[in-house]
N, C-alpha and C positions, 0 to 999 in steps of 0.2 A: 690016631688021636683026633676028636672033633673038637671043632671050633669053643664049646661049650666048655671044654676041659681048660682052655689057657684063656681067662679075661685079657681084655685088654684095655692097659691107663690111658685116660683119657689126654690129650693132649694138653701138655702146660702151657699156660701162656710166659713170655718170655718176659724176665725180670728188667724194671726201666733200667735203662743203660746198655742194652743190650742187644746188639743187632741193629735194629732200623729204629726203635722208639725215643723218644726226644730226650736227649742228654741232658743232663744237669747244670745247672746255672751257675756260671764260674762267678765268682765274690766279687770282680771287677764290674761284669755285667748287673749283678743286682746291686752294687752300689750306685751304678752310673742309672738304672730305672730310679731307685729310692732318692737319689739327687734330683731327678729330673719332674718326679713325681710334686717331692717338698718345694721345688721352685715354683712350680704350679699353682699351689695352693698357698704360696707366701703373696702370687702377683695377684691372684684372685681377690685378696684378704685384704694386700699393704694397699693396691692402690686406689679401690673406694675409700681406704680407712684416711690415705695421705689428701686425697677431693678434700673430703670433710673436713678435717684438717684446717685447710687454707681456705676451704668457701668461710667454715666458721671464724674464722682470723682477720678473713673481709667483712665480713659482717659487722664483727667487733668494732672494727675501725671505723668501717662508714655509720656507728652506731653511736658513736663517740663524736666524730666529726657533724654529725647531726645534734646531736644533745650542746655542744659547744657553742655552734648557732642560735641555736634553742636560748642558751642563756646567755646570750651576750647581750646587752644594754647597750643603745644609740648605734653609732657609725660604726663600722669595720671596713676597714683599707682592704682592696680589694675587687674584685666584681663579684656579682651576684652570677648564680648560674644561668646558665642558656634558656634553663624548664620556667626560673624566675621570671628573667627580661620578659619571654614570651607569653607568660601566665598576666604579669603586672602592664605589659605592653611598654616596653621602656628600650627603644634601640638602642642603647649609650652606644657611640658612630667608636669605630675600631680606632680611632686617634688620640679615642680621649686620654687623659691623665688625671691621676691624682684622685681615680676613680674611690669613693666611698657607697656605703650600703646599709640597712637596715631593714630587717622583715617583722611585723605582728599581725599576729595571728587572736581574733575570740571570734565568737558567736555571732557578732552582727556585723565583722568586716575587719577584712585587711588588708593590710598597706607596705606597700611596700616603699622606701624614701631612698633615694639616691643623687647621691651629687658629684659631680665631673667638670673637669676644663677639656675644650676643644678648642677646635679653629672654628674660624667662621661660615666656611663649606661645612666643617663637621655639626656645628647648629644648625643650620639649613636643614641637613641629611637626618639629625635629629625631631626636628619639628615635622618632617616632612614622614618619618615612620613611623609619628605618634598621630597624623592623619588633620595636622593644621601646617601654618605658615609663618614666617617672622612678619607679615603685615596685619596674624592677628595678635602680637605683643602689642601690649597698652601700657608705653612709657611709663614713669613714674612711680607705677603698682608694683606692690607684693601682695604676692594672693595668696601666700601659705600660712594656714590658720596658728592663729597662738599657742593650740593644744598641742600642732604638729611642732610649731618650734622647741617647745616644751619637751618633746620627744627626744628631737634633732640636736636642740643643742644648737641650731642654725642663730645665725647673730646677724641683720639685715642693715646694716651701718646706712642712715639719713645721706652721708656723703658719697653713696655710692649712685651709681646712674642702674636703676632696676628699670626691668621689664617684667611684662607678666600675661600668659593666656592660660586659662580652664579650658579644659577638652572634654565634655560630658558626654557619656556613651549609654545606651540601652544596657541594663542587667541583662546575663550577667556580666558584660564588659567592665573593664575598673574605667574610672575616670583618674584623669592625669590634672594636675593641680602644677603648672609652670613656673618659675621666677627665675630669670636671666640678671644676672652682674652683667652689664654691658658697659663697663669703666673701659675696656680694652674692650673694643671691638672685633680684633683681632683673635683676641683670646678669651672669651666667655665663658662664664662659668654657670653651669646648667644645676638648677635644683630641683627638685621633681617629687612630688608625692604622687602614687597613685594606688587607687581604693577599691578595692572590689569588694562586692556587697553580694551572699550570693541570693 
């Protein structure tokens, strides 16, 4: 008999599971992938979605807490912020008390008005960061205009012992507009307009 007379089948290949080829995925196994997979795509997802979130929830707030200021009329108890003082040039000395504030803002200029008690080191410390001196105070004066009292609300009583100096600066520096209560030398109480124009 020759070879021609008996074919021969080809070789099968061996069915999965079977021998050496890669076994079947037990149910513990592809739940622990499919768990491990969805936590992936939850952290990927929640926590730009959770950023947003809370950036949006600050913004709100600081958008609010801006609008508030925006509308508040005359004095607020308080201090002004850091970006303020340094924008308006206005040191108020870290002792002060009783610290008050007001900002306006249009088109040809603004001002910023604040009024405080300190000591008498912390006037000094005062005068001396707005770039004058207590020997340029000129007893008897108040220099803050009608319009600004009118703002203020400031009430300048005849029986009190005022002082007062202007501090006039190159645009676009603000100018500071002074009047000292010097009743208590001790304890002075500092009023202050200052205007920036830009």
């Amino acid at each position: 008999m020759i070879a021609a007379d008996h074919p021969v089948a080809p070789p099968q290949s061996e069915s999965p599971g079977d021998g050496e080829g890669k076994p079947p995925e037990g149910r513990r196994r592809v739940f622990k992938r499919r768990f491990i997979t969805a936590t992936i795509i939850v952290l990927l997802i929640g926590i730009p979605a959770g950023y947003l979130l809370v950036s949006a929830g600050q913004s709100r707030r600081s958008g609010k807490d801006k609008e508030a200021e925006a509308a508040a009329v005359g004095l607020r108890e308080g201090w002004p912020s850091k970006m303020q003082r340094r924008i308006f040039e206005i040191p108020i000395p870290g002792n002060a008390i009783g610290v008050q504030y007001y900002e306006t803002n249009n088109w040809k200029a603004s001002r910023m008005y604040a009024k405080f008690r300190t000591t008498s080191a912390g006037l000094d410390r005062f005068l001396s960061g707005v770039g004058t001196g207590r020997a340029a105070l000129e007893p008897g004066v108040v220099n803050i205009s009608p319009r600004d009292i009118d703002v203020t609300g400031w009430y300048f009583s005849p029986n009190e012992n005022w002082a007062s100096v202007t501090r006039t600066t190159k645009k676009p520096r603000p100018t500071q507009t002074i009047t000292v209560n010097m009743t208590d030398p001790a304890s002075p109480v500092v009023h202050v307009v200052s205007a920036a124009t830009p």
